[in-house]
N, C-alpha and C positions, 0 to 999 in steps of 0.2 A: 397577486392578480389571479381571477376566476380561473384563467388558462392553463396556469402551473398550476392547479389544486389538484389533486389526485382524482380520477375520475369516480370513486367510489363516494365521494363526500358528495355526490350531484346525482346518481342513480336512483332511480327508483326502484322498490321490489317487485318483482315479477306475478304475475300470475298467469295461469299455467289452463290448457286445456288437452284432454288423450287425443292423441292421433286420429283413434275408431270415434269419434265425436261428429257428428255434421256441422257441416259450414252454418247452419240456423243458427246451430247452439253457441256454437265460437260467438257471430256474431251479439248476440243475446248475452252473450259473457262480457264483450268488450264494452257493452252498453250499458250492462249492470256495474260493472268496475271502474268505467270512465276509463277505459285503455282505447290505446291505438294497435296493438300487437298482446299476443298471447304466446308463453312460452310452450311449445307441442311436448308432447311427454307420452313415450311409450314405456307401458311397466316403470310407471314414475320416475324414468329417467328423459332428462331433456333430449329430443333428438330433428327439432329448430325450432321456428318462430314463425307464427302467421301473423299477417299486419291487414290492417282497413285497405290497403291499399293492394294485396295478394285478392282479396275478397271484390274487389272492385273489377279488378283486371282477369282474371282464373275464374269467376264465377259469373258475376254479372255480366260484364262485357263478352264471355266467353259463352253465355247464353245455357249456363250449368244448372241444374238446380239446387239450393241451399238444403233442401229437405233431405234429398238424397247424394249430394256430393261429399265425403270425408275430409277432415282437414287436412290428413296426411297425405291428399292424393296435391292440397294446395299448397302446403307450406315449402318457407326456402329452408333446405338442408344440404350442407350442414351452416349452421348463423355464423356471421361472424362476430367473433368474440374479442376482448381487451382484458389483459389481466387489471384488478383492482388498483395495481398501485400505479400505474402509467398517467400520463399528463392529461387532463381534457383538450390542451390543443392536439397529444397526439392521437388521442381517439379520433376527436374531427378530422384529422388529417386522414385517417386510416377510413374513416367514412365516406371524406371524400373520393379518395381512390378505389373506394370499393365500390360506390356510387350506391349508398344505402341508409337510409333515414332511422335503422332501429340498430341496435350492436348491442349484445351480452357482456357483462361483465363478470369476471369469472376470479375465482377464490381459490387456491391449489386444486385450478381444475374443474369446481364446482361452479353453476352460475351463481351467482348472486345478489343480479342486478339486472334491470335495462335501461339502457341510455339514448337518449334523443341529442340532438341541437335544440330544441324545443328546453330542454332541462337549461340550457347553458340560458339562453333569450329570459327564462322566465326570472333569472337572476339579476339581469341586466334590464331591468323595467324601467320605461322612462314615463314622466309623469302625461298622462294623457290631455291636459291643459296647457301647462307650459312647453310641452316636448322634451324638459331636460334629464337626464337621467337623474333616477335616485338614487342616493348611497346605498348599498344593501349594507349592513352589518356582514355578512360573509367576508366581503370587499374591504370594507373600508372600518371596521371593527367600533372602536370608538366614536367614532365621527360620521357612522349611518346617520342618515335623516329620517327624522320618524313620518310617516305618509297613512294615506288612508286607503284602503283595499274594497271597491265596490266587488259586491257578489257576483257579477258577470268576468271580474280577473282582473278591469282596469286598476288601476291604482295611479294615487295621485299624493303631492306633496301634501305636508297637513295643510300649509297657509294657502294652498291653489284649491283643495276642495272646500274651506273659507268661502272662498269668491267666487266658485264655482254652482255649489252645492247640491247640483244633481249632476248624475252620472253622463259625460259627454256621449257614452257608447248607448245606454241603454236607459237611460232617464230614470233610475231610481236616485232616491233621497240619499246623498251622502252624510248630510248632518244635520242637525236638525233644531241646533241652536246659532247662530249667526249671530257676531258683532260687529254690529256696524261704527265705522269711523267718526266721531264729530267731525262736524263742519271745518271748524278753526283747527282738524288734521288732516285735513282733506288742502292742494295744491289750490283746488280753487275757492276756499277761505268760507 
């Protein structure tokens, strides 16, 4: 099960912005990398993490300006961290108590990761036509269901984007061959 896997098999690699850096730039980083969080770094050591959501709150809302505000005057320090080889339920759990949507995972010490709930859901994807979940190969090894991945992230079973064939979410072409049943396979003859 996803829960017992080790939380490093699910992290993703970090990237990284200096403390002396502006809230612009941060921002402009997370946009260019597709992140939600950046790991802070003075003298190229880690020393926490800004997230969309420090920027939001500390900046914006705070009435800051991004040109001239420092990340390190925003970021949470010190992050909290989970060594690599620990449970994904017990990072969530250690999230939930910490009441914090981003956590480092850490290697004799070192980071080596970040980790979401976001990482866990994206495993657990259910088909956006039928509702049902799909086997991941992670999960369920040999007996995953092969399915089809539209470029906005939905994903759906193979034989539901069959029948489907454009994206429920976002209306692109999921396939672009379709076959269709004879009649005499078809219930009403």
């Amino acid at each position: 099960m996803i829960l017992d896997s080790p939380v490093s098999e699910i992290a993703r690699e970090i990237a990284t912005v200096e403390a002396s850096a502006t809230v612009l730039e941060a921002a402009k980083t997370m946009v260019e990398r597709g992140r939600g969080s950046l790991v802070v770094t003075r003298d190229s050591k880690p020393i926490g993490i800004v997230t969309e959501r420090d920027l939001l709150r500390k900046v914006v809302a705070g009435n800051r300006d991004p040109k001239s505000t420092l990340v390190g005057d925003v970021m949470t320090s010190p992050p909290i961290t989970i060594d690599h080889t620990k449970s994904v339920r017990e990072a969530l759990d250690l999230m939930n108590r910490k009441k914090v949507r981003r956590m480092l995972v850490t290697k004799d010490g070192a980071i080596v990761g970040v980790f979401t709930p976001r990482d866990v859901l994206a495993l657990n994807r259910l088909c956006l036509y039928c509702g049902k979940q799909i086997k991941s190969a992670l999960e369920f090894g040999d007996e995953a269901e092969p399915y089809i991945e539209c470029e906005c992230g939905a994903r759906y079973h193979k034989d539901c984007a069959q029948t489907v064939v454009h994206c429920v979410d976002c209306s692109r072409t999921l396939v672009t061959h379709v076959e269709y049943p004879e009649p005499s396979e078809t219930t009403g003859g």
